[in-house]
N, C-alpha and C positions, 0 to 999 in steps of 0.2 A: 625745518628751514629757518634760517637766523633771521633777521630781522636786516640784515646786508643784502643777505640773496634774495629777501623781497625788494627791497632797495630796486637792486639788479634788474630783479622780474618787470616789475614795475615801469622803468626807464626804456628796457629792451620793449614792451608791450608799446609803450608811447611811440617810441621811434617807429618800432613796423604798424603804427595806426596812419605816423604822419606819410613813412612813404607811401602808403598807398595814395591817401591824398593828394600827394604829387603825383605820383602815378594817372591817377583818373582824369586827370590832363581840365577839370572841372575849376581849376582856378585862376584869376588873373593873376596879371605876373607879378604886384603889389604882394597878393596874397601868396604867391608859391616862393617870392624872396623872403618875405616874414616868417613861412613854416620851414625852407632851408636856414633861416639862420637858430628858430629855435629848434631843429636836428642839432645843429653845430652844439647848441647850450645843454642839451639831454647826454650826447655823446661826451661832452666834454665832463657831466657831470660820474656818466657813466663809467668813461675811464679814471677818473679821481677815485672811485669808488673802487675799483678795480684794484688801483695801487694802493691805498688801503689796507683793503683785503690781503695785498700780497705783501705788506710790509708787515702783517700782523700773524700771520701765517696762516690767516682764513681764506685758504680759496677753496673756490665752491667746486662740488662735484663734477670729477669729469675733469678736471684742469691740473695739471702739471706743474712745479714749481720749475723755474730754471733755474739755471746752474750758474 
């Protein structure tokens, strides 16, 4: 695994940590607007990382290039 697709791993990992935490309904709504905006900043890092990858012709396993 490259050192992207940990990248990848890693940000995907974060995000399904922080929904749950919104999910568990355990936070005020300070804290649940601060952990939706940094989803928005993981995601956003996550698809940059993404195109990347697809501009390099490293996309990871499993993933298709389009046409």
């Amino acid at each position: 695994m490259t050192d992207s697709h940990r990248q990848l791993d890693e940000l995907t990992d974060q995000l399904q940590q922080a929904a749950a935490r919104l999910r568990s309904g355990n936070l005020d709504s300070d804290a649940a607007a601060q952990l939706v905006d940094e989803c928005a900043r993981l995601a956003a890092r996550a698809g940059a990382e993404l195109e990347r990858q697809a501009g390099a012709g490293d996309v990871p396993p499993g993933q298709d290039t389009l046409i």
